[in-house]
C-alpha beads as a LAMMPS data file, in Angstrom:
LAMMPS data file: protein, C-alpha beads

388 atoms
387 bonds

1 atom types
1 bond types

-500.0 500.0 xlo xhi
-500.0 500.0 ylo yhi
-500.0 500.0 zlo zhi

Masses

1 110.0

Atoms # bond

1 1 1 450.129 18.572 -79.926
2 1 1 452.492 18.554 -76.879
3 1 1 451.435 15.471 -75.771
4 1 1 452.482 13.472 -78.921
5 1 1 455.607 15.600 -78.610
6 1 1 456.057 14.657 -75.167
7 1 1 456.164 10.818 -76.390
8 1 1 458.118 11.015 -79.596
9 1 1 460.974 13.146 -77.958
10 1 1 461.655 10.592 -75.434
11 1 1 460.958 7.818 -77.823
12 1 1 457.788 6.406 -75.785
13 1 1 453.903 5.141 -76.718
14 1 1 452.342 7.685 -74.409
15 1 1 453.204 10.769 -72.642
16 1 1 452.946 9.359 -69.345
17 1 1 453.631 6.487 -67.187
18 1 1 450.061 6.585 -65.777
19 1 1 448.509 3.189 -65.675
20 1 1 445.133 1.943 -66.533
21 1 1 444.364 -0.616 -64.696
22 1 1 441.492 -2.598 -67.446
23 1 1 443.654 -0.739 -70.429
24 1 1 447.650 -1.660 -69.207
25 1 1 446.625 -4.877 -67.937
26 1 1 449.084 -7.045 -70.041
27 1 1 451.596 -5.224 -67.870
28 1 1 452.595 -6.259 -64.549
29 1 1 455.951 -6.072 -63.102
30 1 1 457.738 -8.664 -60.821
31 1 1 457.275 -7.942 -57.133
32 1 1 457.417 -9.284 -53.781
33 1 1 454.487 -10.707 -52.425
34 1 1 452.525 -11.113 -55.240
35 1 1 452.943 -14.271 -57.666
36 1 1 450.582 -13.573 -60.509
37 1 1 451.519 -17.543 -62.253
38 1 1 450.749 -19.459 -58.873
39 1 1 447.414 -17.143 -58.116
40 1 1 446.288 -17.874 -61.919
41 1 1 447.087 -21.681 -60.921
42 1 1 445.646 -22.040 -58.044
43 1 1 442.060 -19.977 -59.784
44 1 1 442.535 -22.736 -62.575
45 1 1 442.523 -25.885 -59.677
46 1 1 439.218 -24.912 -58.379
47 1 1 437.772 -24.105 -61.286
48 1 1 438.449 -27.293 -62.936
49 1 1 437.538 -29.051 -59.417
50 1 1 434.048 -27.417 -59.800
51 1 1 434.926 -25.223 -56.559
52 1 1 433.867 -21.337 -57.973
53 1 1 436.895 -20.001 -56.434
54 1 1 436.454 -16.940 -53.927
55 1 1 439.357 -14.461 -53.072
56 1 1 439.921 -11.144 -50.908
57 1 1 442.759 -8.624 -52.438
58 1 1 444.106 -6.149 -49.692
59 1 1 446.160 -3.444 -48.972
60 1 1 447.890 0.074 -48.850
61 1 1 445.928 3.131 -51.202
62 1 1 447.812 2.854 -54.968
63 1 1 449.108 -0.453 -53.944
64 1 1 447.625 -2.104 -57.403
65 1 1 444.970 -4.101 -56.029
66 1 1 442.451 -2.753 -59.196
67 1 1 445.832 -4.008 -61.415
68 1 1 446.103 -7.165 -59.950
69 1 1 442.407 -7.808 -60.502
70 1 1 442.313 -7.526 -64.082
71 1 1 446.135 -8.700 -64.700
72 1 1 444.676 -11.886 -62.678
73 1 1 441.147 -11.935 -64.627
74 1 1 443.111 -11.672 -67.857
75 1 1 445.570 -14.188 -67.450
76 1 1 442.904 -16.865 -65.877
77 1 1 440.952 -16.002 -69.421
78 1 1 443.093 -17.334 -71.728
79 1 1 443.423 -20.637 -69.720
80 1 1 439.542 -21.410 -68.569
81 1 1 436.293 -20.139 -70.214
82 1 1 434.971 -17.456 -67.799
83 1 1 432.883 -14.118 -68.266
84 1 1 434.537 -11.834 -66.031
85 1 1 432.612 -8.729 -64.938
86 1 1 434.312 -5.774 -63.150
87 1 1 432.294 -4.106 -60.527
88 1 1 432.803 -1.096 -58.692
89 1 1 431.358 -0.413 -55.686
90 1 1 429.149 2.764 -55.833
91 1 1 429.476 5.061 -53.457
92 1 1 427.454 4.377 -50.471
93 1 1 425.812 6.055 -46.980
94 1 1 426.011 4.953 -43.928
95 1 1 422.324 3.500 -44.052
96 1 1 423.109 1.812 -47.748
97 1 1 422.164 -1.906 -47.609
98 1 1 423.253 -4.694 -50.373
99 1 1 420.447 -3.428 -52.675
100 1 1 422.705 -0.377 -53.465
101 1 1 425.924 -2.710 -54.756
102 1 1 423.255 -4.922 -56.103
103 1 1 421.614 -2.108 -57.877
104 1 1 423.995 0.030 -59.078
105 1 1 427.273 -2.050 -59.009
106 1 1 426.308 -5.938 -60.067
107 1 1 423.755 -5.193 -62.469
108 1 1 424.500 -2.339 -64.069
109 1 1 427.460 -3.471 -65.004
110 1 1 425.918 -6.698 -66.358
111 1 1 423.768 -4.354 -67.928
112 1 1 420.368 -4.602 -70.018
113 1 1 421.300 -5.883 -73.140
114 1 1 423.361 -8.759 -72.039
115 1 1 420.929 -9.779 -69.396
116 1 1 417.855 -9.707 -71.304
117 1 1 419.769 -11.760 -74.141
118 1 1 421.222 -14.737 -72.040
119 1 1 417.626 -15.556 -70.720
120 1 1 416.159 -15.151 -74.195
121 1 1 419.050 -17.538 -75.382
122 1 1 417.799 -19.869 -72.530
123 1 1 414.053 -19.682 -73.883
124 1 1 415.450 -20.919 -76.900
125 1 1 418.105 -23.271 -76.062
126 1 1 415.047 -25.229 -73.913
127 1 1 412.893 -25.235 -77.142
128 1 1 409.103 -25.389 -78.209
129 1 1 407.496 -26.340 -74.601
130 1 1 404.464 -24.708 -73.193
131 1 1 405.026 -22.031 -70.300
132 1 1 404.381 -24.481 -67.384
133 1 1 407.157 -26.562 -68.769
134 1 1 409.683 -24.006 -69.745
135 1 1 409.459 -23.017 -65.708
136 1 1 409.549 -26.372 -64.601
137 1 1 412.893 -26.586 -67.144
138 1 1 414.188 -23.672 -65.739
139 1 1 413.911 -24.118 -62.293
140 1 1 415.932 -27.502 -63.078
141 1 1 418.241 -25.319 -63.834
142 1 1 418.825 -22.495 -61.489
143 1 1 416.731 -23.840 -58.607
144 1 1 415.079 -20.763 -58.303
145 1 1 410.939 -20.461 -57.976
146 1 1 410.398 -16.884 -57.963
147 1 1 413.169 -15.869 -60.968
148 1 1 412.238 -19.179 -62.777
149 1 1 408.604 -17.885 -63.186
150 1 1 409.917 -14.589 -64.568
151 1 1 412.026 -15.586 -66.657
152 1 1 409.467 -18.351 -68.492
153 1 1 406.745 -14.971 -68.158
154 1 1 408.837 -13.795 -71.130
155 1 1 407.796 -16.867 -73.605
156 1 1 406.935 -14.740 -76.595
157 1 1 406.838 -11.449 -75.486
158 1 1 407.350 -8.244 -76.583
159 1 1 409.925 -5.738 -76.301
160 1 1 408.079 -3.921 -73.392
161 1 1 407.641 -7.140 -71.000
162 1 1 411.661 -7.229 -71.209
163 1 1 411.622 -4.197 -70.146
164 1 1 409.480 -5.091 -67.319
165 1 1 411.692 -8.026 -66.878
166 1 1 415.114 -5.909 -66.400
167 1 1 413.420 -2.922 -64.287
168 1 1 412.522 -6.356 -61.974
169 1 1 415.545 -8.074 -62.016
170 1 1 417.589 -5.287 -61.123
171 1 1 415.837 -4.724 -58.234
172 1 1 413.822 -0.923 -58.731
173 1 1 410.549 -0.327 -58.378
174 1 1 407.966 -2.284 -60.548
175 1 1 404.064 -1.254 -60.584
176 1 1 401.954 -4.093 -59.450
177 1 1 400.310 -4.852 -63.401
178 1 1 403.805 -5.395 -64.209
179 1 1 405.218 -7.680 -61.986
180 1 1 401.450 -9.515 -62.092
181 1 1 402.491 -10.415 -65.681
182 1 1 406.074 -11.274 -64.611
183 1 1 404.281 -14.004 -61.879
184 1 1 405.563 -11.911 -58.908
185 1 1 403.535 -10.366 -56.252
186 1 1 406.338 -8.047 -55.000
187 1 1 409.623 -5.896 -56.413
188 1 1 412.834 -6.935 -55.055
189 1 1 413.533 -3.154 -53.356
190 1 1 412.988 -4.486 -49.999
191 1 1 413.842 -7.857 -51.045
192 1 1 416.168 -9.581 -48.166
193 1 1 420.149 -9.945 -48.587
194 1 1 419.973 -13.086 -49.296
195 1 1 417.493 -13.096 -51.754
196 1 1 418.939 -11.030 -54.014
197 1 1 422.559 -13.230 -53.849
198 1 1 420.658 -16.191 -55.273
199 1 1 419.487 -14.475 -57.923
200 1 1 422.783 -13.479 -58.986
201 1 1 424.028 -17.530 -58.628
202 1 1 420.975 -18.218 -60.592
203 1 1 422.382 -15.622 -63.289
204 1 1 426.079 -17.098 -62.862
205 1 1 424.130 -20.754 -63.306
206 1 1 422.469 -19.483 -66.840
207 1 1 425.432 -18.165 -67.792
208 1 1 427.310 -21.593 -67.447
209 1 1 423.883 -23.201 -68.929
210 1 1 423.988 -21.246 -71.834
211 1 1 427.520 -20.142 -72.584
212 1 1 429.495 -22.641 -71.138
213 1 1 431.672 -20.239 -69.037
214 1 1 432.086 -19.775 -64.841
215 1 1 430.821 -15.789 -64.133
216 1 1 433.078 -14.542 -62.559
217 1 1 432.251 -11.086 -59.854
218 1 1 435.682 -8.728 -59.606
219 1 1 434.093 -6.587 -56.876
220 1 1 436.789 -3.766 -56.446
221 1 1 436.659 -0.406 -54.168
222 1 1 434.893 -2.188 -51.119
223 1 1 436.645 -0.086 -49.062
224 1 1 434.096 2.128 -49.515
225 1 1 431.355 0.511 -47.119
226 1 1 433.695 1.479 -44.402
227 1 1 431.298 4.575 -44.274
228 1 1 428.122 2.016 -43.680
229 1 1 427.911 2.521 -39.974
230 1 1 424.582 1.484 -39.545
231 1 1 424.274 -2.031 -38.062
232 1 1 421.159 -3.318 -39.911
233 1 1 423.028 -1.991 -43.202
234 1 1 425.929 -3.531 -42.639
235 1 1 424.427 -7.080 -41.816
236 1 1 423.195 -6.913 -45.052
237 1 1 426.286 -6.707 -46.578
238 1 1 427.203 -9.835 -44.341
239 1 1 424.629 -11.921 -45.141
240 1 1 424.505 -11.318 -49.143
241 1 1 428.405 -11.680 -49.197
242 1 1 428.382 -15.333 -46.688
243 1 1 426.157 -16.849 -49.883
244 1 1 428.143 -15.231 -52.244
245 1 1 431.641 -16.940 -50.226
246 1 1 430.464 -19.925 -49.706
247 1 1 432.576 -23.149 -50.541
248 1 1 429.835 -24.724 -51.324
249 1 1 428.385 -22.011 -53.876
250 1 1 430.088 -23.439 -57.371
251 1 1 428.461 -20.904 -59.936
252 1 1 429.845 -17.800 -59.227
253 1 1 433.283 -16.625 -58.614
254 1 1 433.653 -13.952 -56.668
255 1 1 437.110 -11.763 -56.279
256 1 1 437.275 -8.825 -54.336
257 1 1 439.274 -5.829 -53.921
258 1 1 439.679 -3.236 -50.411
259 1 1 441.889 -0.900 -50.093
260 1 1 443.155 -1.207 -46.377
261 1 1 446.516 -0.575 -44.466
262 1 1 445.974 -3.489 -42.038
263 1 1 443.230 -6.351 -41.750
264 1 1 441.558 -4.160 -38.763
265 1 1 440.558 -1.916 -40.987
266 1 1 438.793 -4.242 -43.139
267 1 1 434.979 -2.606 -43.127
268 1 1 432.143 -3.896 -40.693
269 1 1 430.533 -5.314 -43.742
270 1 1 432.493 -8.453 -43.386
271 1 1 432.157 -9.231 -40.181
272 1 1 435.544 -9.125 -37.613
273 1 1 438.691 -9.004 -39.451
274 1 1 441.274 -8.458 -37.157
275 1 1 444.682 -9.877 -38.059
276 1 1 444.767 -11.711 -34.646
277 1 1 441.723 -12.190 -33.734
278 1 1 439.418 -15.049 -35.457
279 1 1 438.149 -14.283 -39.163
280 1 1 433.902 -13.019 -38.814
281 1 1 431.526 -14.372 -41.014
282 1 1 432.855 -13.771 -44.702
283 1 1 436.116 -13.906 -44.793
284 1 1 436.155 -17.013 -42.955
285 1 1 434.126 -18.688 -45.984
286 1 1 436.666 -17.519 -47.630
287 1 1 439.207 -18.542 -46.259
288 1 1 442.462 -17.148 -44.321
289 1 1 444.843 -18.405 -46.940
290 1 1 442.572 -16.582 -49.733
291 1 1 443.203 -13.483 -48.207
292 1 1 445.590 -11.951 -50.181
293 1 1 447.964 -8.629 -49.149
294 1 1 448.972 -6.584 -52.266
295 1 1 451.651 -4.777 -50.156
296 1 1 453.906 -1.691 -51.391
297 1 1 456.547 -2.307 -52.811
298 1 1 459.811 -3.594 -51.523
299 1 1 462.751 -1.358 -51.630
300 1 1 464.203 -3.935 -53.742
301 1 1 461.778 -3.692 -56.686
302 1 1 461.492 0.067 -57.492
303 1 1 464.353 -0.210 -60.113
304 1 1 462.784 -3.350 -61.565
305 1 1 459.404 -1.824 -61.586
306 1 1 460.756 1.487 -62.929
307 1 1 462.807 -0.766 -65.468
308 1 1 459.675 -2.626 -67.023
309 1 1 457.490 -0.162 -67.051
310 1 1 460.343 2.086 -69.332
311 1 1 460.355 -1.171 -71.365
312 1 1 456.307 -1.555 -71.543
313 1 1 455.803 2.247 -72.924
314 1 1 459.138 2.939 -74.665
315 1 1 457.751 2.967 -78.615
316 1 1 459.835 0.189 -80.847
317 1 1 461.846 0.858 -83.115
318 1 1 463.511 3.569 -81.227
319 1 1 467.134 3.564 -81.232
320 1 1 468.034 4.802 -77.506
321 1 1 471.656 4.106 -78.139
322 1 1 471.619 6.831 -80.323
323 1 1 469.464 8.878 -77.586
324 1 1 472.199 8.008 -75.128
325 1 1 474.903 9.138 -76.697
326 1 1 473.566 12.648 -78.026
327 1 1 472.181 13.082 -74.357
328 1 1 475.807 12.132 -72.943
329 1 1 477.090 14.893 -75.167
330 1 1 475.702 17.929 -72.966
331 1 1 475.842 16.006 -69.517
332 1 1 477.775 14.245 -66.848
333 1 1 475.142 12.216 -65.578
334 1 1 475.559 8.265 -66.556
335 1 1 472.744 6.270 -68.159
336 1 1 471.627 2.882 -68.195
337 1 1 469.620 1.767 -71.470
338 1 1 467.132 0.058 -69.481
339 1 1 466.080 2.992 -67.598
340 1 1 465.836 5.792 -70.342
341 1 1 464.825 8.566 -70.769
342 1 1 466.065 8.556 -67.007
343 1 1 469.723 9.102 -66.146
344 1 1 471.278 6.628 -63.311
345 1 1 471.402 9.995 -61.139
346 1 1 467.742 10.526 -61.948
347 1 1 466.525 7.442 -60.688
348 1 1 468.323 7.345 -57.423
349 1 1 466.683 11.001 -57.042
350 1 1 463.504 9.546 -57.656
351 1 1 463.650 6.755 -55.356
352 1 1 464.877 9.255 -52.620
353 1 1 461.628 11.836 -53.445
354 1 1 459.377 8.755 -52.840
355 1 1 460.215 8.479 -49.293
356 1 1 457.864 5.638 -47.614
357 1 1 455.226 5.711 -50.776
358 1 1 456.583 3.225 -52.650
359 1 1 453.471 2.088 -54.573
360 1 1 453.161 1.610 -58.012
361 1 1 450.326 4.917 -58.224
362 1 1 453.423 7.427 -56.560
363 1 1 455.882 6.017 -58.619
364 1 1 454.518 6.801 -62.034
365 1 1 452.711 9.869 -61.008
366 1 1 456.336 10.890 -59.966
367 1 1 457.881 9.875 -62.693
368 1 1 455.352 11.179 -65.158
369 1 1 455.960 14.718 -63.586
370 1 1 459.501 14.549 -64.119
371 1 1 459.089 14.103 -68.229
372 1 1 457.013 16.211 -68.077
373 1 1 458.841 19.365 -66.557
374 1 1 462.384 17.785 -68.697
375 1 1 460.055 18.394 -71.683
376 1 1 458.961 21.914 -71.189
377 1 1 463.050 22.526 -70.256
378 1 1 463.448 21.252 -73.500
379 1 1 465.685 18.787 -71.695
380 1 1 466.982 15.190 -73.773
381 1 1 466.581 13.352 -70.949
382 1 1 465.309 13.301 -67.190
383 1 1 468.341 14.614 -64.927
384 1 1 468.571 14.625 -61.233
385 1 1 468.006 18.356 -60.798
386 1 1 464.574 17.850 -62.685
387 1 1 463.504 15.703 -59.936
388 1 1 465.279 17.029 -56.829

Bonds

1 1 1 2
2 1 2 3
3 1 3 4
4 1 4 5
5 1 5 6
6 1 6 7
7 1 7 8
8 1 8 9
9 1 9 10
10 1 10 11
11 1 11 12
12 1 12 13
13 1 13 14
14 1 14 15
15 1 15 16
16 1 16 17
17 1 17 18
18 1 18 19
19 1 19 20
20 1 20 21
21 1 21 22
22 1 22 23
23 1 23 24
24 1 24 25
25 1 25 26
26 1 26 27
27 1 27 28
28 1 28 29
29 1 29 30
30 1 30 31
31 1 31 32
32 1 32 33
33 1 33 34
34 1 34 35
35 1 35 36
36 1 36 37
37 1 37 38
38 1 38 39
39 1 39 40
40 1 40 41
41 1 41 42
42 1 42 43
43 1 43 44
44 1 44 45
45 1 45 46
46 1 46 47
47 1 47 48
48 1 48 49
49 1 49 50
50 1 50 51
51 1 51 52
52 1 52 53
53 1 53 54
54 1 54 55
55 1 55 56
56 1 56 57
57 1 57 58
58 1 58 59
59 1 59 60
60 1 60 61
61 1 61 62
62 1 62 63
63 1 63 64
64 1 64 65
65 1 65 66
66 1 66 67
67 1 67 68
68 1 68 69
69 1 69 70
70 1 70 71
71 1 71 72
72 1 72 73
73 1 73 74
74 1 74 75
75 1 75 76
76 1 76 77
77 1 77 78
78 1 78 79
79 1 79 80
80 1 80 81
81 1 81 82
82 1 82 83
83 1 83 84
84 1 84 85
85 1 85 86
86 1 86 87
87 1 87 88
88 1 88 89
89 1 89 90
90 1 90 91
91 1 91 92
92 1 92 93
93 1 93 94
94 1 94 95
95 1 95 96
96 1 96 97
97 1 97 98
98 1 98 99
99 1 99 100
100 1 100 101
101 1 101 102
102 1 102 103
103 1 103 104
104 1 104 105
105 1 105 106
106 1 106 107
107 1 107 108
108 1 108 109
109 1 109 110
110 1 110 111
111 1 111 112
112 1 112 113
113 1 113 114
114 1 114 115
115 1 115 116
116 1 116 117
117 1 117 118
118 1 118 119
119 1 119 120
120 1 120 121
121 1 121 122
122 1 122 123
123 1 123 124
124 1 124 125
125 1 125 126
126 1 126 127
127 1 127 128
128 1 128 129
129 1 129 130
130 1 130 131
131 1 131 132
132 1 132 133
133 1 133 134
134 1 134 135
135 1 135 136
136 1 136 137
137 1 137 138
138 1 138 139
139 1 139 140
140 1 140 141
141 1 141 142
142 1 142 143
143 1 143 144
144 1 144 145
145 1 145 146
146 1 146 147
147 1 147 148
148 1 148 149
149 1 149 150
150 1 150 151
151 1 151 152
152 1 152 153
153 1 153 154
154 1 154 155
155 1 155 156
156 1 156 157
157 1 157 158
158 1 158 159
159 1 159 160
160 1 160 161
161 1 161 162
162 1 162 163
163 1 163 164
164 1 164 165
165 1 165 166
166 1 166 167
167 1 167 168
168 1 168 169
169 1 169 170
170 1 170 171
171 1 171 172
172 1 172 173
173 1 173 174
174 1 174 175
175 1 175 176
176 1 176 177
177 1 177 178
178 1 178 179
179 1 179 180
180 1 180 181
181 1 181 182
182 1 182 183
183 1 183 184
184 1 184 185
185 1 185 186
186 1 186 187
187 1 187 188
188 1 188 189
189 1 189 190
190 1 190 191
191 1 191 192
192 1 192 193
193 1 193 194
194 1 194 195
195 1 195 196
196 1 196 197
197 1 197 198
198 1 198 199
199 1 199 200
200 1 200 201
201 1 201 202
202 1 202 203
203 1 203 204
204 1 204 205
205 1 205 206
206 1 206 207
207 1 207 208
208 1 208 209
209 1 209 210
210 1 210 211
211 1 211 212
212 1 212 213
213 1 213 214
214 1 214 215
215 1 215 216
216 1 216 217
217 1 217 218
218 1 218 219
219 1 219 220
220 1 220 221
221 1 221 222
222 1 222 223
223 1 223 224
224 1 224 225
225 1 225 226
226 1 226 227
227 1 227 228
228 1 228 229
229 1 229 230
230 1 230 231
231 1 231 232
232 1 232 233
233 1 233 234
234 1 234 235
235 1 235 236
236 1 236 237
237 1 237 238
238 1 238 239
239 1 239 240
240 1 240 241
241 1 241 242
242 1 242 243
243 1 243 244
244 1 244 245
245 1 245 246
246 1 246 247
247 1 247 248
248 1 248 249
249 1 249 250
250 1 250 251
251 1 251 252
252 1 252 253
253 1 253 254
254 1 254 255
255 1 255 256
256 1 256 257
257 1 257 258
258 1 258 259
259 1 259 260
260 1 260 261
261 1 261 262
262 1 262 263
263 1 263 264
264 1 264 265
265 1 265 266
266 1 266 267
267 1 267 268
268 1 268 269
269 1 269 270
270 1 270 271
271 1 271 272
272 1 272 273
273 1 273 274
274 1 274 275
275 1 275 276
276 1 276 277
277 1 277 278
278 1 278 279
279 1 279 280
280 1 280 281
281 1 281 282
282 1 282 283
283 1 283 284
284 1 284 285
285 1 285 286
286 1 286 287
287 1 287 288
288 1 288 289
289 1 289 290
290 1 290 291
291 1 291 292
292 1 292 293
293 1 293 294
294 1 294 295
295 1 295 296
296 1 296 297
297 1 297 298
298 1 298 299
299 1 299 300
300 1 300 301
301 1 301 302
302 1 302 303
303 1 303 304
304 1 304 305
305 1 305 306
306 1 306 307
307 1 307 308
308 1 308 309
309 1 309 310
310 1 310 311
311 1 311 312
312 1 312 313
313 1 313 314
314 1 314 315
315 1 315 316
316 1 316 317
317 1 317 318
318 1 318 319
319 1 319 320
320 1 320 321
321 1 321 322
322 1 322 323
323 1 323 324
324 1 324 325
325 1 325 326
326 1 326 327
327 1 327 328
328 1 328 329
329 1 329 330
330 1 330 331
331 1 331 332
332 1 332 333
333 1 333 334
334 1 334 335
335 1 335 336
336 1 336 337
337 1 337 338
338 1 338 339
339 1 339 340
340 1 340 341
341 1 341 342
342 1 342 343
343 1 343 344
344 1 344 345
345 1 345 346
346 1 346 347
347 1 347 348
348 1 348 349
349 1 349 350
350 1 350 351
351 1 351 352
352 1 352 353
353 1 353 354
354 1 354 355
355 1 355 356
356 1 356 357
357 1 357 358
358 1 358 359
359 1 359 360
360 1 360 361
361 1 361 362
362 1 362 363
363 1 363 364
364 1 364 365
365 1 365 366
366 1 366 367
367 1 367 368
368 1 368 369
369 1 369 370
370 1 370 371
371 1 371 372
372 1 372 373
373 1 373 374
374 1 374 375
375 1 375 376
376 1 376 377
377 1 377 378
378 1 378 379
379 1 379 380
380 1 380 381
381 1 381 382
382 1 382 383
383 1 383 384
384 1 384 385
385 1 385 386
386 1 386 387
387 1 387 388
């Protein structure tokens, strides 16, 4: 097939340079701005401090804000016990309220199966106690009337009353018998903001009940409620994400992600977020030193970013000496091993074709197209002329 071709002729894993964020996450070059080791660090201090850390990721389109979520999740996994769930936001109107990322963001991405199986793991990590006293356990617990009383509702039942359950808890519509059996007297579809933020702390607090680890929210693509116009809707948004912010809310970590070329265009569902002016509602629980720009990159790190990224997809075992010196054979172009199948000449022409979109997206799209066309030219190696 051409596209193992593509990799074995230039001696790399893949035939391209694209990167998957959740997939390519153990790579993550150097660059200015961004110090993956002290953000890790400082995740670790409040996490050990009992202080659910709470962070805002920023900047241009392609910047790697979606990378930097998962390099950061990944790293702060193998130094803390946390369940890390990715959420992205759906795509919204301008009348969409907090239900919607509730909905069709937080919970389906938590999904069914695991729900329904941390509160039955609950039930029996409390043990053989009548109903009244499994609630009165569980609201110990999460502090939580309304979801304690559904969740003990599911004391021996069947299959079908977890079904119940889930349809309720993930806030659609629920007939009346239903939710009669589930102690509720209404569905959560026109449940307040707020409401329906404490149940997701009361999740985060089974989940550190049961399992022992710190949930942890990596809410990506909020860029996306800049389109929520209306101001009811937005408020919404506000008040679900001040509980979720809070300092003083320790069960659930929440990291964000919003694509954004400067802080004023931050959307309404945060509140005022000029760079000047005085942080609104959210990101001032957050914090002004949590707000953190994933800028493009410097001028100084495209030939280190280039550089590891050869490095992370070039296939081992591969001798590119050998590559080097059959491809210097036909060519006057000079070559550096770091950066092949690329010549020196290559890369300079590449940096020159980017122009002001330095970001890590335009870089590898760019630099995918150029193996690409040097393949189908039946080209060694990526020359200058292939890119210019």
């Amino acid at each position: 097939m051409a596209n193992e071709g593509i990799a074995k002729w230039f001696g790399l894993k893949r035939s391209n340079f694209i990167l998957d964020p959740k997939t390519d996450s153990d790579f993550y070059a150097r660059r200015t701005g961004i110090d993956i080791n002290s953000i890790v660090n400082n995740l670790q201090i409040d996490l050990v401090t009992d202080v659910s850390p709470k962070r805002f990721f920023w900047g241009i389109y392609g910047g790697g804000k979606t990378h930097t979520l998962f390099k950061v999740s990944k790293e702060l996994e193998k130094h803390i016990s946390i369940y890390p769930i990715y959420v992205e936001c759906p795509n919204v109107s301008k009348k969409s309220t907090f239900l919607h990322l509730y909905h069709d963001g937080i919970m389906a991405s938590m999904g069914q199966d695991y729900i329904t199986d941390l509160f039955k793991e609950l039930i029996r990590k409390i043990g053989l106690v009548d109903r009244d006293e499994l609630e009165r356990r569980i609201r110990a617990i999460i502090d939580n009337a309304e979801l304690s009383k559904a969740i003990a509702s599911l004391l021996g039942a069947d299959p079908l009353k977890y079904l119940s359950f889930w349809r309720y808890l993930s806030g659609v519509s629920v007939p009346s018998r239903d939710l009669g059996e589930l102690g509720q007297t209404e569905d959560l579809t026109n449940a307040e903001p707020t409401k329906l933020a404490a149940i997701i702390i009361g999740i985060g607090k089974v989940i550190k009940g049961v399992q022992g680890k710190t949930l942890v929210l990596l809410l990506d693509e909020l860029d996306r409620l800049q389109i929520v116009t209306d101001e009811a809707s937005a408020l919404s948004f506000q008040n679900a994400f001040r509980i979720l912010s809070d300092p003083n809310q320790k069960d659930v970590a929440t990291i964000m992600g919003c694509s954004a070329v400067s802080m004023n265009e931050i959307p309404d569902a945060f509140g005022q977020a000029g760079e000047r002016a005085a942080l609104g509602p959210v990101l001032s629980k957050i914090g002004r030193s949590n707000l953190i720009e994933v800028p493009q990159l410097n001028q100084n790190d495209i030939d280190e970013f280039i550089k590891e990224i050869v490095e992370y997809l070039r296939e081992p075992g591969v001798d590119i000496s050998k590559k080097i010196a059959e491809a210097k054979k036909g060519s006057r172009e000079d070559f550096d091993l770091n950066f092949f199948p690329f010549s020196k000449e290559a890369i300079e022409a590449l940096k020159s074709a980017l122009g002001h979109a330095m970001t890590p997206r335009e870089i590898t799209l760019k630099m995918t197209q150029a193996i690409g066309k040097a393949f189908l030219m039946k080209k060694p190696f990526v020359t200058q002329d292939v890119i210019e």
